[in-house]
C-alpha positions as CSV (number, residue, x, y, z in Angstrom):
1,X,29.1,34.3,6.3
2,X,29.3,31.7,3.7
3,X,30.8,28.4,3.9
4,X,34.5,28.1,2.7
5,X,34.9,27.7,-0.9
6,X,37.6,28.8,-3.4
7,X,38.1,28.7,-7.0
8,X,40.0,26.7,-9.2
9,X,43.3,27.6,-9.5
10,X,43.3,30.2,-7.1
11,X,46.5,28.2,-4.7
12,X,48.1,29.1,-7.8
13,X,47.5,33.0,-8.1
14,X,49.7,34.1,-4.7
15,X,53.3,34.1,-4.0
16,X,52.5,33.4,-0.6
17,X,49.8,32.5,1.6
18,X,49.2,33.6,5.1
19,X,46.9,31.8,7.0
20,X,45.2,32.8,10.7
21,X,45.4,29.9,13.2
22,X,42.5,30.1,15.4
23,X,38.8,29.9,13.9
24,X,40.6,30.0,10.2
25,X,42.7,26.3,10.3
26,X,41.4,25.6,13.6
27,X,37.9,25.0,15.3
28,X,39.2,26.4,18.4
29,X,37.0,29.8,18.5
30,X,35.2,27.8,21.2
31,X,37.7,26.8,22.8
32,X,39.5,30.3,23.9
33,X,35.4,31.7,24.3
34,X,35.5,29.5,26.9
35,X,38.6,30.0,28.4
36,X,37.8,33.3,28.0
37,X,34.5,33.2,30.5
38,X,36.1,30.8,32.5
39,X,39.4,33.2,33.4
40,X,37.0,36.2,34.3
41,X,34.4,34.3,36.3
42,X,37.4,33.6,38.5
43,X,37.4,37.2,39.8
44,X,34.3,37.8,39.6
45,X,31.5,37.1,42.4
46,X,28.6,37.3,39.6
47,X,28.7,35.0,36.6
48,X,29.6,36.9,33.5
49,X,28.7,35.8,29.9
50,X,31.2,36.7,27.0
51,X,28.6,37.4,24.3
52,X,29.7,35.1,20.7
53,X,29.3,37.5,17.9
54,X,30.7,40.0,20.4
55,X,33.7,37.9,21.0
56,X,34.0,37.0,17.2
57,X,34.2,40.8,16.3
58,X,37.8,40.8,18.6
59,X,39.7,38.0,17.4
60,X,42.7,38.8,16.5
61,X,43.2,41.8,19.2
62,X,45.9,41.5,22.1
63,X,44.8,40.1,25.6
64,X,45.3,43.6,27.2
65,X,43.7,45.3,24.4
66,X,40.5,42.8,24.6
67,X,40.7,43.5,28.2
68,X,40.5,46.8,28.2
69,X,37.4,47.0,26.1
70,X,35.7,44.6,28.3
71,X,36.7,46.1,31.4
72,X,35.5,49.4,29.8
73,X,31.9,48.0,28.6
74,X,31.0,45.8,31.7
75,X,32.3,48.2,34.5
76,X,34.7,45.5,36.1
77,X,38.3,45.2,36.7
78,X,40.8,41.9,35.8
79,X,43.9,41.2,37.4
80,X,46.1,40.4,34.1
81,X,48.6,38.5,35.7
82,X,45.9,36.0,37.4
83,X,44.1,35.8,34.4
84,X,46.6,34.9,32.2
85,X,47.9,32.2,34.7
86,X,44.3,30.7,34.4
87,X,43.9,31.3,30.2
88,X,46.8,29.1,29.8
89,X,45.9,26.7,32.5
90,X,42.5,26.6,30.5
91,X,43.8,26.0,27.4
92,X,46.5,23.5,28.7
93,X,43.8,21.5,29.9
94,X,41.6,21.2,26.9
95,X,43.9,21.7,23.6
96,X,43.8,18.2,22.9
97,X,40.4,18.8,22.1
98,X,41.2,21.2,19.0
99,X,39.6,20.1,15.3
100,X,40.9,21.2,12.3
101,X,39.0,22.9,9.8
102,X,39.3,20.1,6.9
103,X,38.2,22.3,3.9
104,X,40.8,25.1,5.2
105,X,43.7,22.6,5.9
106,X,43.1,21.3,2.4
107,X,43.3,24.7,1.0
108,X,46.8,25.1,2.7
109,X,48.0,21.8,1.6
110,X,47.3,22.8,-1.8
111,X,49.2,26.1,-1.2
112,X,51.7,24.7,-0.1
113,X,51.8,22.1,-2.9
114,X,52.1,24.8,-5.2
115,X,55.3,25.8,-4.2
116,X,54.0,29.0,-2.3
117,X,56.0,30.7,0.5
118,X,53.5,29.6,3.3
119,X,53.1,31.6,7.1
120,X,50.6,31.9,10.0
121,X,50.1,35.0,11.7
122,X,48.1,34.7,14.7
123,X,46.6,37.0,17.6
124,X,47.5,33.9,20.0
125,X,50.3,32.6,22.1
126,X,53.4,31.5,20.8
127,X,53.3,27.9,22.4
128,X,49.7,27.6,21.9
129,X,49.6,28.4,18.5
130,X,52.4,25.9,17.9
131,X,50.7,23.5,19.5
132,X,47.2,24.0,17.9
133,X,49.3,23.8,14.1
134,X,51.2,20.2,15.9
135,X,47.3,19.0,16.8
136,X,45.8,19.2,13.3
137,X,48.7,17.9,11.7
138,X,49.4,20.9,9.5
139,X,52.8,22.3,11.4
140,X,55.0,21.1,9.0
141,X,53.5,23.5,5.6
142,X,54.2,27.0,7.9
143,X,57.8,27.4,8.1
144,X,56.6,31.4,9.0
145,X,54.7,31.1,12.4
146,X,54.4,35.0,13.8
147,X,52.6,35.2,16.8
148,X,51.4,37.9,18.9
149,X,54.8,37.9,20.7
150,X,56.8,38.8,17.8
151,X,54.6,42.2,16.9
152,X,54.1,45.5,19.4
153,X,50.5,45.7,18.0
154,X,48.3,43.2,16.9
155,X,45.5,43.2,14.3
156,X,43.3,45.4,13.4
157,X,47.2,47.0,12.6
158,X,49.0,45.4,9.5
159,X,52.2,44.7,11.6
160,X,51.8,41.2,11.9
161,X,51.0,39.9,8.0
162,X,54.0,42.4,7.1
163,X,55.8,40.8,9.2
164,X,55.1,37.6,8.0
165,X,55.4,38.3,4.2
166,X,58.9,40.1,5.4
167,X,59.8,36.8,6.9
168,X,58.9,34.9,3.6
169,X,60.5,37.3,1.7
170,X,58.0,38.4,-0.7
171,X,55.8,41.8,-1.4
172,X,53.0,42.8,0.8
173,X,50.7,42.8,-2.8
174,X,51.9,39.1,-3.6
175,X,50.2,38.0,-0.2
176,X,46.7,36.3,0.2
177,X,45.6,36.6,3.7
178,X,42.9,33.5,5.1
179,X,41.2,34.6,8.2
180,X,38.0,34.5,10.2
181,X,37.8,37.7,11.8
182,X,37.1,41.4,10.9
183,X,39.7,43.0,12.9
184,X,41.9,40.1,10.5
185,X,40.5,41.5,7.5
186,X,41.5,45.4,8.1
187,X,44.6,44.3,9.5
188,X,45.2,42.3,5.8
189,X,43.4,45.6,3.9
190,X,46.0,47.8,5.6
191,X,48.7,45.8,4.7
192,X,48.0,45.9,1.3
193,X,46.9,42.4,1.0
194,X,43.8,40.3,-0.6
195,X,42.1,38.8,2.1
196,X,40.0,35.5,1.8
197,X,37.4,35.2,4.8
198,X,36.3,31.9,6.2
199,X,33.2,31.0,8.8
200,X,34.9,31.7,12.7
201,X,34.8,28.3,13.7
């Protein structure tokens, strides 16, 4: 995939802007990959490998529906409760570490700038996500954050950038979508939306 770029003019083209938080603003892919590996090693008495571009293909999915595809590909069995206990703990533990994505968080500024309704709409946890948005300094531009705790399915379904435009008020067809994955990208085709893609970072 190609390195980020836009055109001139183009944070002037959209009503609004909604923006993915992890691997889009953020260069936290790594981050959850490893949390990710981490959490399942836990139960596990062999060491198990989350493959990247594998992973990369299920951003934006729900923990139990990632779960369930790995439990159905690699034949073992996680207890959701323990893992999510040790996901956070992981994450807790190593947020401070989160980047942000200048050329992305530029974008957004200039968005924003414009006088565009601005939102995030992220596959992640609530107080994660608000957290990651506090790190890189760009909370205060997304008035909208929806998270997967405000939807009853996550992307590849549209629910969550409806939502979001619904929250800003404006048509589904007024909406750019930035994200990183592909499950992001048919979740922002079946919402009607453009969709701009960036690197997963």
């Amino acid at each position: 995939m190609a390195p980020f770029k836009t055109k001139k003019g183009m944070s002037n083209r959209y009503a609004a802007y909604i923006f993915d938080c992890d691997g889009t603003l953020a260069a936290s892919m790594h981050l959850h990959h490893g949390a990710w590996e981490w959490s399942i090693n836990r139960q596990l008495d062999s060491e198990w490998a989350f493959p990247w571009d594998f992973f990369c293909t299920l951003g934006g999915m729900s923990t139990r529906e990632t779960i369930d595809i790995l439990e159905a590909r690699y034949h073992f069995k996680v207890d959701m409760p323990r893992f999510l206990e040790d996901y956070h703990d992981y994450l807790a533990r190593h947020l401070d570490q989160v980047k942000p994505i200048p050329e992305v968080c530029a974008f957004a500024r200039r968005c924003a700038a414009s006088g565009a309704a601005m939102a995030v709409a992220s596959g992640g946890f609530r107080k994660e996500v608000h957290q990651i948005l506090a790190n890189i300094g760009v909370a205060e531009i997304f008035p909208v954050v929806v998270t997967m705790e405000d939807v009853k399915r996550c992307k590849p379904d549209p629910e969550i950038f409806l939502l979001a435009a619904q929250k800003m008020g404006v048509p589904a067809e007024d909406c750019l979508v930035v994200e990183d994955s592909p499950k992001g990208y048919d979740a922002a085709m079946a919402a009607g939306m453009q969709c701009l893609m960036v690197y997963p970072f």
